[in-house]
VOMIFI-843385 format. One line per 8 residues: number of its first residue (from 0); their letters; for each residue x, y, z of N, C-alpha, C. Coordinates in steps of 0.2 Angstrom, whole numbers. Each point is the difference from the previous one (the first is absolute). Layout:
NUM	a	X:Y:Z:X:Y:Z:X:Y:Z ~ ...
This chain:
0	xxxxxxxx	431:28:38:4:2:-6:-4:4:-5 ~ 4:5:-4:-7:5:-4:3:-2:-7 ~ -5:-3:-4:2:-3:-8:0:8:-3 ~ 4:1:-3:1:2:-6:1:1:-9 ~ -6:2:0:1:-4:-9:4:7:-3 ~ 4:-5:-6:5:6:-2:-3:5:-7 ~ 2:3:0:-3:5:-4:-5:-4:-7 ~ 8:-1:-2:-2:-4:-8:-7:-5:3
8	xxxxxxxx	-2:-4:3:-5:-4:2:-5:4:2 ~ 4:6:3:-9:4:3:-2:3:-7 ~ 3:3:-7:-3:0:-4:-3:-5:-3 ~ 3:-3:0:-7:-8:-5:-4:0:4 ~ -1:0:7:-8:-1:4:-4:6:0 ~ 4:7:-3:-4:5:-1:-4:-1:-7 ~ 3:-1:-3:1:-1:-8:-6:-4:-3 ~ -1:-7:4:-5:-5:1:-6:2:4
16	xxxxxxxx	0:6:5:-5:1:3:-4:5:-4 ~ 3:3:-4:1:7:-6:-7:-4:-4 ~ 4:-4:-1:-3:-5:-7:-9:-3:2 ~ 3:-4:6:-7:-2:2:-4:6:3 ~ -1:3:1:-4:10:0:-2:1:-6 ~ 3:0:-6:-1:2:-8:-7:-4:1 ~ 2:-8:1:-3:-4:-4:-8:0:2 ~ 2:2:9:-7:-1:3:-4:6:-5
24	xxxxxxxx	3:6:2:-2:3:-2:-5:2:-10 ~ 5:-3:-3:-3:0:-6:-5:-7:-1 ~ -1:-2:4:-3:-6:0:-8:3:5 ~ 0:4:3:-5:3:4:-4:6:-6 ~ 6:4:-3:-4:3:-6:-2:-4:-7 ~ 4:-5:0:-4:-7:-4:-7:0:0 ~ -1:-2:8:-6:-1:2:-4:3:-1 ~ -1:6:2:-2:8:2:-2:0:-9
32	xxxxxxxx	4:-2:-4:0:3:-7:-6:-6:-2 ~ 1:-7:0:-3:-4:-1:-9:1:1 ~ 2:1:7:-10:4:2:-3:3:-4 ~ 5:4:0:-4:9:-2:-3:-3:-8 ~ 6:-2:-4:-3:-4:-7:-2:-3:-1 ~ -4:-5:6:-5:-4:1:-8:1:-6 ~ 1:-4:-3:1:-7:-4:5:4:-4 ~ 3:-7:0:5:1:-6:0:-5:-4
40	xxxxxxxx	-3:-5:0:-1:-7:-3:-6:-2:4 ~ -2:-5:-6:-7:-3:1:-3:-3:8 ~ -7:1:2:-1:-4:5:-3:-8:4 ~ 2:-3:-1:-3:-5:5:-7:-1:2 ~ -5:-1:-3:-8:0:6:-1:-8:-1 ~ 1:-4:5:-1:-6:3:-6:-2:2 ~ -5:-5:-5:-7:2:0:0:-6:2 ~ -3:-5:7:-2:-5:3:-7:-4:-5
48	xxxxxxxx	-1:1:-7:-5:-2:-5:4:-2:-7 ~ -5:-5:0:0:-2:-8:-1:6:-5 ~ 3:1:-8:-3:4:0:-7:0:-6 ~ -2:4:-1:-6:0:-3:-9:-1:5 ~ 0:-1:5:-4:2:6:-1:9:2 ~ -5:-2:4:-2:7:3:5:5:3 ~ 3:-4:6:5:3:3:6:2:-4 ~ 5:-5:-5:2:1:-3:-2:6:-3
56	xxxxxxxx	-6:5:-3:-2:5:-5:0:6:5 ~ 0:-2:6:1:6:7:9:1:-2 ~ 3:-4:0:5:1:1:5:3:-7 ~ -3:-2:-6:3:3:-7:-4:7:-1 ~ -5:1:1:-5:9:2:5:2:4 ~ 1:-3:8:6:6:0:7:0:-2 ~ 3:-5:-1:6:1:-3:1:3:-7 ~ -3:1:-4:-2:4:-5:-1:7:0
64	xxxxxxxx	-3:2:7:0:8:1:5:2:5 ~ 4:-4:4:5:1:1:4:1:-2 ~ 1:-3:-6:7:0:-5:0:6:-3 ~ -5:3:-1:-2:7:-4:5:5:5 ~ -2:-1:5:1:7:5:9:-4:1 ~ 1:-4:2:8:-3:2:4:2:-6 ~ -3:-1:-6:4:1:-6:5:-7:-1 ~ -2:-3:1:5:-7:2:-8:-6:-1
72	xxxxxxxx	4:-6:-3:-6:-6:0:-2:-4:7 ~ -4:0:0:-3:-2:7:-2:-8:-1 ~ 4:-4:0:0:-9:-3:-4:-4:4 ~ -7:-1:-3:-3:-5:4:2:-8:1 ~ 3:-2:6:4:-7:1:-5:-6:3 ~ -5:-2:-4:-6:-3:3:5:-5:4 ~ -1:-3:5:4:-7:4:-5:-4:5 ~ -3:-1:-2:-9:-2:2:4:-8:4
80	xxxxxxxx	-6:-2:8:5:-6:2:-1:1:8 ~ -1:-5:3:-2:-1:7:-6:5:2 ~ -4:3:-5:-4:3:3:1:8:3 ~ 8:0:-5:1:8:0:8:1:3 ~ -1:-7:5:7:2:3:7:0:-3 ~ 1:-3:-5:3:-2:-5:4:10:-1 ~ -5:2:-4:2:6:-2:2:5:7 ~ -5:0:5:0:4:4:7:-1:3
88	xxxxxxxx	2:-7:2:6:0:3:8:1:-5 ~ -2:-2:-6:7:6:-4:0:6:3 ~ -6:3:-1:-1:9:1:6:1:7 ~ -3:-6:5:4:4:6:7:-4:2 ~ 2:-4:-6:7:1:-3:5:5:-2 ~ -7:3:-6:5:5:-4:4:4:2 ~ 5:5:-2:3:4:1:-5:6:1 ~ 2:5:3:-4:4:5:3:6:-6
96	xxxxxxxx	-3:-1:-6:4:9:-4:-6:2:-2 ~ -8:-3:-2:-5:4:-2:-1:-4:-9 ~ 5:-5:0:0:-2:-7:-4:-6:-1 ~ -3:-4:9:-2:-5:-1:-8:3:3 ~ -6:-1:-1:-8:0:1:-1:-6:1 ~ -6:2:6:-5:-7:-1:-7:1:0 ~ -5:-4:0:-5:1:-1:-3:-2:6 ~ -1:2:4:-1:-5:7:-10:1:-3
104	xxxxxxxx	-1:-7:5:-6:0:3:-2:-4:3 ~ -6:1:3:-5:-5:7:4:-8:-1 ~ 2:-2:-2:1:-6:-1:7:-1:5 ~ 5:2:-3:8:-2:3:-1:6:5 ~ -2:4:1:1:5:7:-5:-1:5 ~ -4:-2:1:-6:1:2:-2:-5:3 ~ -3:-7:-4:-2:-5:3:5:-6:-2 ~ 4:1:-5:7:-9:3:3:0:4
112	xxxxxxxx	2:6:5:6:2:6:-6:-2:6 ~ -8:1:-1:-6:-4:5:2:-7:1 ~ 1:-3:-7:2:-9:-1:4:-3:1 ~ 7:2:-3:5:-3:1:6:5:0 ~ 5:-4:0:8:3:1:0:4:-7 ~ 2:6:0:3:4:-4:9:3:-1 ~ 1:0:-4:8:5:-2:0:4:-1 ~ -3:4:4:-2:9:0:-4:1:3
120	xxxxxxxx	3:7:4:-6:2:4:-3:8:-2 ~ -7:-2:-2:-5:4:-5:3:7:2 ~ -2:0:8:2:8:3:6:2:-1 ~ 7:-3:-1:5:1:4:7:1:-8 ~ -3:-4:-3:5:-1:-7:-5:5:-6 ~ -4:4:-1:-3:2:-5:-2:9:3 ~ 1:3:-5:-4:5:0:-6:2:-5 ~ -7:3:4:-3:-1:-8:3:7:-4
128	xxxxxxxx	-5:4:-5:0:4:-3:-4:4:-3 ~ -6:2:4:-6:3:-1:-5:-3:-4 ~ 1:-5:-3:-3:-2:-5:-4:-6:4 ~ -8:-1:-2:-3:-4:4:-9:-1:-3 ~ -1:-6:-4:-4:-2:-2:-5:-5:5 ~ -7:0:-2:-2:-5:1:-7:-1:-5 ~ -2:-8:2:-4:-3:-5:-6:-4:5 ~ -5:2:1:-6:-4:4:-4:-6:-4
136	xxxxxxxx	-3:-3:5:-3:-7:-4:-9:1:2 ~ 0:-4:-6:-7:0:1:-4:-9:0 ~ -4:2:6:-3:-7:2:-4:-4:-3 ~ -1:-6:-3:-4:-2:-5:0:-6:1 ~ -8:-3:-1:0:-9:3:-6:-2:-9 ~ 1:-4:1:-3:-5:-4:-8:2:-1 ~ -3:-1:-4:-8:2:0:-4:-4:6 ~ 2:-8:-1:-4:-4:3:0:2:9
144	xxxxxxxx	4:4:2:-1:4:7:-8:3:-1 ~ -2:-1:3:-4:5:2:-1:6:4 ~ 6:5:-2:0:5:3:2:7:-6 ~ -3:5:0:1:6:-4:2:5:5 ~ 4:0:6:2:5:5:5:-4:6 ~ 2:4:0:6:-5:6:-3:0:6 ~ -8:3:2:-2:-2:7:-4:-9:-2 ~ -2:-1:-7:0:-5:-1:3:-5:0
152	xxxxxxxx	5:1:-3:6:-4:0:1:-3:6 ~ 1:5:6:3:-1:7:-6:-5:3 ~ -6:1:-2:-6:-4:3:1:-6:-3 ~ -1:0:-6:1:-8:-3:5:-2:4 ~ 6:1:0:6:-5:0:0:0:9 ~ -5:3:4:2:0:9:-7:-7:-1 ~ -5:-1:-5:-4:-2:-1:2:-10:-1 ~ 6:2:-5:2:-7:-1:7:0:0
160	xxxxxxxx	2:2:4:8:-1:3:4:-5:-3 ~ 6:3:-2:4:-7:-5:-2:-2:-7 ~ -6:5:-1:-3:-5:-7:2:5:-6 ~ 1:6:0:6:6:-4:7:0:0 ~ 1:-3:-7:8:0:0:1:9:-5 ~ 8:1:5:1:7:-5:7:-4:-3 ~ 1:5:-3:6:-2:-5:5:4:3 ~ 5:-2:-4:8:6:2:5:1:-4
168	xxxxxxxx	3:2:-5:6:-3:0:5:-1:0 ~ 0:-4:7:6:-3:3:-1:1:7 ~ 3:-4:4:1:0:8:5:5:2 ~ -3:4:4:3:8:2:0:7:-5 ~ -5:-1:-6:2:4:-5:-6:6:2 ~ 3:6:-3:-7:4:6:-6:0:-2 ~ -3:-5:-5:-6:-1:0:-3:-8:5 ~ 5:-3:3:-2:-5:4:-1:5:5
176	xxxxxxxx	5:5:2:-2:5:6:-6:3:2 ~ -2:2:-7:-6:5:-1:-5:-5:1 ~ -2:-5:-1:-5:-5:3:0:-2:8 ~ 6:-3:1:3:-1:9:-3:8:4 ~ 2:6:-3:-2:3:4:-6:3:0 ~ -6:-1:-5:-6:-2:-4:-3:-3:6 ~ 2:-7:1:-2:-6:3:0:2:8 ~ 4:3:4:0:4:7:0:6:2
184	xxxxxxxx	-3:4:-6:-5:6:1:-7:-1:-1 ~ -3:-4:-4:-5:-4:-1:-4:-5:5 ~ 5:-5:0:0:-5:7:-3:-5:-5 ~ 2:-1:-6:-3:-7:-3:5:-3:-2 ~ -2:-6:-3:5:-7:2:-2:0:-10 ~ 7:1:-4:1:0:-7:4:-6:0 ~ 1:-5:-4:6:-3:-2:4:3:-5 ~ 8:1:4:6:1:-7:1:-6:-3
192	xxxxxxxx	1:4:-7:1:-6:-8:6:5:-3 ~ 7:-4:3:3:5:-4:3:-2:-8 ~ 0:4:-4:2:-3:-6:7:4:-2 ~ 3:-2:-6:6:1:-2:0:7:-4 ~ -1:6:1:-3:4:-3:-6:3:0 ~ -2:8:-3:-6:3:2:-4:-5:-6 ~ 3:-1:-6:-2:-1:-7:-6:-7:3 ~ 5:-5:3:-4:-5:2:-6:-1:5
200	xxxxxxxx	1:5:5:-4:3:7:-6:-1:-6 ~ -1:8:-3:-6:3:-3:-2:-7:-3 ~ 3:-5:-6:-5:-5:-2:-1:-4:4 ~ 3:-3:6:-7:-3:5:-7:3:2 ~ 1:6:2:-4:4:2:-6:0:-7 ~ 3:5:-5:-5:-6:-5:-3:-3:-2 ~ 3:-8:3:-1:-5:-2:-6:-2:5 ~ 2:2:7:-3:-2:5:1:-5:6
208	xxxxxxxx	7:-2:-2:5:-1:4:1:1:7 ~ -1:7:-2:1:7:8:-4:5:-3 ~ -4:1:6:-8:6:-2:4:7:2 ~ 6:3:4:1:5:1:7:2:-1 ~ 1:6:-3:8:2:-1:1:8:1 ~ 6:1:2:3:7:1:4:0:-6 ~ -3:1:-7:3:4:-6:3:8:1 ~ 4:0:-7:3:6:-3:-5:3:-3
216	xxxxxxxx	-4:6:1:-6:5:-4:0:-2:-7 ~ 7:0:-4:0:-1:-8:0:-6:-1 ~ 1:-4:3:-1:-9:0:-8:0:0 ~ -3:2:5:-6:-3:3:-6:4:-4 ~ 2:8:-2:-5:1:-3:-4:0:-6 ~ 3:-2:-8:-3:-4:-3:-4:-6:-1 ~ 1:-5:7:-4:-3:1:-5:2:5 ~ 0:3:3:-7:1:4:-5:4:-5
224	xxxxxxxx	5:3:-5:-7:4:-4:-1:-5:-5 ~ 4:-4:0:-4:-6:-5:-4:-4:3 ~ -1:0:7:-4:-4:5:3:-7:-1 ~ 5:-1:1:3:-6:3:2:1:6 ~ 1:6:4:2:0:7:-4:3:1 ~ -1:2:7:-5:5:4:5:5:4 ~ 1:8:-1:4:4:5:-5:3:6 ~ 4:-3:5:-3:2:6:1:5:3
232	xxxxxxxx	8:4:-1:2:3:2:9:4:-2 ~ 2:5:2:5:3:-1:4:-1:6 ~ 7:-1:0:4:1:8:3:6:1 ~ -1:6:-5:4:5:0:-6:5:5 ~ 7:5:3:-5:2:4:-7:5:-5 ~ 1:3:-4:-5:3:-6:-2:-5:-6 ~ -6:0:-2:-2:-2:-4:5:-1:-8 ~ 1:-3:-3:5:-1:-8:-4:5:-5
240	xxxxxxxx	3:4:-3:-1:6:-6:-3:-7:-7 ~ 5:-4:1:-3:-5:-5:-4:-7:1 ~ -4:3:7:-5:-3:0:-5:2:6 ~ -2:6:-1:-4:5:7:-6:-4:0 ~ -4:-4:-3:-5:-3:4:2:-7:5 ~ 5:-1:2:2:-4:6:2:3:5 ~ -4:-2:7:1:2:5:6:-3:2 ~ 2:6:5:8:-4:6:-5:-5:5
248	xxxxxxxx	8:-4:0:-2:-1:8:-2:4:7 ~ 4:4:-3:0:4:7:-8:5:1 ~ -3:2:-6:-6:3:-1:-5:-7:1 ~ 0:-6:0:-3:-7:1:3:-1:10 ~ 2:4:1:0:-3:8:6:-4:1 ~ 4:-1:-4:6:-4:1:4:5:0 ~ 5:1:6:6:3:0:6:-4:2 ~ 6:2:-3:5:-4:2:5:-5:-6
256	xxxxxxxx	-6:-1:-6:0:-3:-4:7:3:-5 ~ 0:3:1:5:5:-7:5:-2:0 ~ 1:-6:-8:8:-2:2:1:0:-8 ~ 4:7:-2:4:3:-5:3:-6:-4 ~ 1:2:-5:8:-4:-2:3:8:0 ~ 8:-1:1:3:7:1:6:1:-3 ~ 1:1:-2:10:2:-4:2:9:0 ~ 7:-1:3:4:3:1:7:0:-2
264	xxxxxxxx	4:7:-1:5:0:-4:3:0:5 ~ 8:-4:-2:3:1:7:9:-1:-1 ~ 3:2:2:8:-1:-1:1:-2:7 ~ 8:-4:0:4:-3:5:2:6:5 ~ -1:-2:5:-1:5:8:7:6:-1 ~ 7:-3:-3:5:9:3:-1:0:-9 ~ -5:1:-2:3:4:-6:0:7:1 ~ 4:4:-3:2:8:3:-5:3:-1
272	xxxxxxxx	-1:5:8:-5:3:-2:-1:5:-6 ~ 3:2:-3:-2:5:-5:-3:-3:-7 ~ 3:-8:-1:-3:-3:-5:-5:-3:3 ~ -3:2:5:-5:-5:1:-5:6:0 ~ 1:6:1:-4:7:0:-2:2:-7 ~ 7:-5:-5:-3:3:-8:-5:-5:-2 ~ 1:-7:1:-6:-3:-2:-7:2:3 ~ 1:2:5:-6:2:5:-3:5:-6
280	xxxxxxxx	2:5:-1:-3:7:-3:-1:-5:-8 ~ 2:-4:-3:-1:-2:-6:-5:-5:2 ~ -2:-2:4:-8:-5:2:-3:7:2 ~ 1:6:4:-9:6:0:1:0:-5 ~ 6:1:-5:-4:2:-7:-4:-2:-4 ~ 1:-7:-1:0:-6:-4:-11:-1:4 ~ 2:1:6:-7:-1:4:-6:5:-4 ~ 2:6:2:-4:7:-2:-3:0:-8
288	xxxxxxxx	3:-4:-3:-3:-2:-7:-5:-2:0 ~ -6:4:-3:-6:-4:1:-1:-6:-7 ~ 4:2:-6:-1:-7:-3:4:-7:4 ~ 2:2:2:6:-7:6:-7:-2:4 ~ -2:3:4:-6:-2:4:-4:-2:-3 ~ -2:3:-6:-5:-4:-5:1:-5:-2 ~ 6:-2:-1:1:-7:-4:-2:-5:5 ~ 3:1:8:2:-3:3:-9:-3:3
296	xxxxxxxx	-4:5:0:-5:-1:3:-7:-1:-2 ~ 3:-2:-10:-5:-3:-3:0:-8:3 ~ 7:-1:3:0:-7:0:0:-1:9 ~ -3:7:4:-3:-3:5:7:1:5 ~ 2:4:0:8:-2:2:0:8:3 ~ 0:6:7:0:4:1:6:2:1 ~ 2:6:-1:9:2:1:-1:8:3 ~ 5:-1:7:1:6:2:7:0:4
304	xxxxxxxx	1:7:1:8:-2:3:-2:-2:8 ~ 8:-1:2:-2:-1:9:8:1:3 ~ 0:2:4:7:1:3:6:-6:3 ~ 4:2:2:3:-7:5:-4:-1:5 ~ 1:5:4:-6:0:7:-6:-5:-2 ~ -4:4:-4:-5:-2:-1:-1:-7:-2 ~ 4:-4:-5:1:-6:-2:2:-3:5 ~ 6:0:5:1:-3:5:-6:-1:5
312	xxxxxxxx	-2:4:0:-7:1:6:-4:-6:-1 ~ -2:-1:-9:-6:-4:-2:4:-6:-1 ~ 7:-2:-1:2:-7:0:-1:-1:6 ~ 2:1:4:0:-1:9:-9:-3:2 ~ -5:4:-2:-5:-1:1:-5:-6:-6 ~ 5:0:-2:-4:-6:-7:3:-6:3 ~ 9:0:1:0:-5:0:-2:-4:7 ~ -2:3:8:-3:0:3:-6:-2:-1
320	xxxxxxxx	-5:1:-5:-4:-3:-2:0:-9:-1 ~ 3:1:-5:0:-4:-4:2:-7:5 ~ 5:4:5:5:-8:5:-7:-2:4 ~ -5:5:1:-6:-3:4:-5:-4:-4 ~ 1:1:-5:-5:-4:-5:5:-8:-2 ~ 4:2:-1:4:-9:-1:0:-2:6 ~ 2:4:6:0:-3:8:-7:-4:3 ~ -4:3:-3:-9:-2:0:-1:-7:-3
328	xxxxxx	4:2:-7:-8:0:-4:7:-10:-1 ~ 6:-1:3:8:-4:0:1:-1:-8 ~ -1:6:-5:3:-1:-6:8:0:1 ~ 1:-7:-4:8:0:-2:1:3:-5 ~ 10:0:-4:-1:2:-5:3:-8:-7 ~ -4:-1:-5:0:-5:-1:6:-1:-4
């Protein structure tokens, strides 16, 4: 039997299909319109830091000069908390329009996906955005060591095995790493001392508590030239502009050592490519600023840009690192 709809009815379902075509379609150049406008109201950067910290001042440096080029405010959302994950996992909630930022870095991307269960997968849910810092540490132990060079160092402590504690602060945090992987380049036997904070780490070290730590350069350098520490060494592959008479590790025979802190600008993985193409061109700009780099690099902090490719490439390969050094070294995440 062949249905037949009668006139009058075939006009309502033309009428209603009429209708729902308008609407797709004004709702595509909605969109279309929305982008291109892009920003049209303030943005979101979702900073995994308390604020008034180091990191924290990486992340209002650029929010600041992105706001310039965007024309729109660029809202620093400190939401500090599990060691980053806290923020990091809103980010790859939010809505994918370009309105939400995050701050990623080594911490929730890199080494707690090595630890434990996450709710987001670094590679999979984010995209970066050219934008790509980082911060190296420098090596420093107590006076009563008796070593002025890290071939000392390594002789002392293969010397008296277990009788050097280093500091950290915290279990898993990348200055535990940067010892652990210190410890199995080296071949010597340090005790971890992890403490609640770098603040507290450096005054045992200090104190004498713990004779060795992987400090922040602007944390650890006032004290060394006050001669309360001793610097042995740089982990950055070059030498520090603010402080060229300390050697690297690497130029001391130690390779392998180099463990950044790093942060990177990132949005939620389907945000449209063309918004994610205008923030891109407003971080080279924002980069090529030589006062931007200057600000950023009196406090030891290097800034260049980096591609998707290329940021994928180096998370793939860090966090690979990193899962061999908890694998090793059986750090849990506390």
């Amino acid at each position: 039997m062949t249905l037949r709809i009668a006139p009058p009815r075939r006009r309502v379902l033309q009428g209603a299909l009429a209708v729902l075509f308008t609407a797709a379609v004004d709702s595509a150049f909605a969109q279309s319109a929305d982008r291109a406008a892009f920003p049209s109201r303030a943005v979101r950067f979702l900073v995994p830091f308390a604020p008034g910290g180091g990191n924290d001042f990486i992340a209002r440096t650029l929010a600041q000069r992105l706001s310039e080029g965007l024309g729109q405010s660029v809202l620093v959302d400190n939401r500090a908390g599990a060691g980053g994950l806290y923020a990091t996992e809103l980010a790859a909630r939010a809505q994918p329009d370009g309105y939400t930022l995050l701050l990623g870095f080594i911490g929730p991307l890199s080494i707690s996906p090595t630890m434990q269960k996450v709710n987001y997968d670094p590679m999979q849910d984010f995209i970066s955005l050219d934008f790509f810092a980082s911060s190296y540490h420098l090596l420093v132990t107590h006076p009563s060591v008796p070593a002025k060079t890290v071939s000392e160092l390594i002789a002392f402590a293969r010397a008296n095995p277990g009788k050097l504690n280093y500091a950290s602060s915290g279990s898993g945090a990348n200055l535990h790493l940067s010892g652990e992987l210190f410890k199995m380049v080296t071949g010597t036997d340090l005790v971890h001392i992890a403490y609640k904070g770098a603040g507290p780490a450096a005054a045992a070290v200090l104190s004498g508590e713990a004779q060795v730590m992987f400090s922040s350069i602007t944390a650890a350098l006032p004290l060394t030239r006050a001669g309360r520490l001793n610097a042995l060494a740089m982990t950055s592959p070059k030498r520090s502009p603010l402080a060229p008479e300390v050697p690297t590790l690497n130029e001391q025979g130690i390779v392998g050592v180099e463990v950044p802190s790093w942060y990177t600008l990132m949005a939620p993985a389907k945000t449209p490519r063309e918004i994610a193409e205008r923030l891109r061109a407003e971080v080279r700009r924002v980069v090529a600023i030589a006062e931007f780099r200057d600000v950023l690099l009196k406090q030891a902090i290097d800034v260049q840009t980096i591609s998707q490719a290329e940021f994928t490439a180096f998370l793939k390969a860090d966090t690979a690192k990193y899962a061999t050094v908890v694998k090793r070294a059986k750090i849990t995440a506390e």
